[in-house]
C-alpha positions in Angstrom: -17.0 12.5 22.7 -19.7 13.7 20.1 -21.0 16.1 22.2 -18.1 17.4 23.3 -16.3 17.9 19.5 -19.9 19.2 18.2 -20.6 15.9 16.1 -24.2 15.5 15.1 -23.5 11.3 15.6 -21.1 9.3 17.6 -18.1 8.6 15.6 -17.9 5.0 15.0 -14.4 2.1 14.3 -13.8 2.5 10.1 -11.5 0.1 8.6 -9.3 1.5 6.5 -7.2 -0.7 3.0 -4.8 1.9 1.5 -3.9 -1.0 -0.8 -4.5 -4.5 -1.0 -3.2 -6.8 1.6 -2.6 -3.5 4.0 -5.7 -2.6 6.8 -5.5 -0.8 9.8 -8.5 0.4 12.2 -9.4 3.8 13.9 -11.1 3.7 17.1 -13.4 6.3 16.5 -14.5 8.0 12.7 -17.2 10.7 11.7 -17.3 12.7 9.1 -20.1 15.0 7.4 -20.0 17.8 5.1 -17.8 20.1 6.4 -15.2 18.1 8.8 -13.8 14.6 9.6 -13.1 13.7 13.1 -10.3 10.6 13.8 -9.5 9.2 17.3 -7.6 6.4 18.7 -9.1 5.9 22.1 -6.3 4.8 25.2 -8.3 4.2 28.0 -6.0 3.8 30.7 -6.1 5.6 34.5 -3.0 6.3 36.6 1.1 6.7 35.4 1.9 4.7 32.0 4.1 2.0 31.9 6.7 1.7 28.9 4.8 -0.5 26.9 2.0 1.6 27.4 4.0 5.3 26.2 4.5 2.8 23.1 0.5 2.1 22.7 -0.2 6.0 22.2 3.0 6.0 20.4 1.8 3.8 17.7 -1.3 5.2 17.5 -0.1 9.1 16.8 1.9 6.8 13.8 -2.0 5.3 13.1 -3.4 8.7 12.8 -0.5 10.4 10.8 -0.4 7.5 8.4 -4.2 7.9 7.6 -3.9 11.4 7.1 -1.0 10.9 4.8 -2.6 8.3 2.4 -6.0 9.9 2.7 -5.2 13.6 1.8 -5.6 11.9 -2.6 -9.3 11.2 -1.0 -11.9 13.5 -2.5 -13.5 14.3 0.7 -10.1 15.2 2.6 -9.1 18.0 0.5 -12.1 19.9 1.2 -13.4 19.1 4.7 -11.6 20.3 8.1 -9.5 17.1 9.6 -8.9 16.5 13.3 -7.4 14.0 14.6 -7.2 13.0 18.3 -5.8 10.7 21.0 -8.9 10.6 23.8 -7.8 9.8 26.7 -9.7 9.3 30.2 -7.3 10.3 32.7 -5.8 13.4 32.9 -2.5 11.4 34.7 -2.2 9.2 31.6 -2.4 12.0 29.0 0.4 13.7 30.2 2.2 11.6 27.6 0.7 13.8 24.9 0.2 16.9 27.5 3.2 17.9 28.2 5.9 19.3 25.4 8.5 17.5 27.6 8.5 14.2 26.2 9.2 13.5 22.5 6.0 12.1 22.3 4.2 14.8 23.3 6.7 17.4 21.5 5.7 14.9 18.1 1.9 14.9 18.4 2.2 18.8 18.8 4.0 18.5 15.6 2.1 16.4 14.0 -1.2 18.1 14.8 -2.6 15.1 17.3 -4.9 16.8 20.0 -5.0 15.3 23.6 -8.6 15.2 24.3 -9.6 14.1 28.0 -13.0 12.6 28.3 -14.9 12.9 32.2 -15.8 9.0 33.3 -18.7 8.6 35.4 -17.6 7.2 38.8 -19.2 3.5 38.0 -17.3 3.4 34.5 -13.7 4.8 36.4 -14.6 1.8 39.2 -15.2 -0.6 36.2 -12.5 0.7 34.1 -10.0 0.2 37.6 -11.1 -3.3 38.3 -10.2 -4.5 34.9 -6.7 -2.8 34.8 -6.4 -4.9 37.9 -7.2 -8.1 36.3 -4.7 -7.4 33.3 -1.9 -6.7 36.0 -3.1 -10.3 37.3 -3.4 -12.0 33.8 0.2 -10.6 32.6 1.8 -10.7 35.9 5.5 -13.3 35.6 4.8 -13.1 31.7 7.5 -11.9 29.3 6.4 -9.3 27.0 
């Protein structure tokens, strides 16, 4: 992801406390001194199941909110802010991809990028195998 958005370091989790008793976490955080980079990370392969449309839902609402409360911040007023939902299959980010679902049409809106990121085959095998085990784990269980 660094390389590919032209960070000089890999953009780490940052806790954020707009006010006290309020937290909330984004995946992935960098800034330096002329940008600041935010990403929630869904990494999910194949079709998305309601609950999971809901997951990226949510965290478009993560990002907006942190751009909201942070734009009082000193640094926010004068640095370029992106903020992304990094996906790593091109199948699950039609969610955000395509203009014909609301969720899509808001993150447009709302200026959240879609960013795909290439898995090697291992990590996609890996990544495959525990999907499997979740389907296993939650299988018969209410949600």
């Amino acid at each position: 992801m660094a390389e590919r958005l032209g960070l000089k370091s890999r953009p780490k989790p940052q806790c954020f406390k707009p006010q006290k008793g309020v937290r909330f976490e984004i995946d992935a955080f960098y800034t330096d001194s002329e940008k600041i980079v935010a990403a929630e990370i869904f990494a999910h392969i194949g079709k998305l199941k309601p609950a999971q449309k809901a997951k990226v839902a949510k965290d478009i609402l993560k990002l907006v909110l942190l751009q909201h409360w942070a734009q009082g911040q000193p640094d926010w007023e004068t640095k370029k802010v992106k903020l992304y939902i990094v996906f790593v299959d091109p199948e699950a980010a039609v969610l955000l991809t395509s203009l014909n679902t609301w969720v899509g049409f808001a993150g447009k809106e709302l200026g959240i990028e879609p960013l795909i990121i290439d898995l090697a085959p291992d990590e996609v095998a890996l990544l495959q195998e525990a999907q499997k085990m979740q389907n296993l784990l939650y299988a018969g269980k209410d949600s």
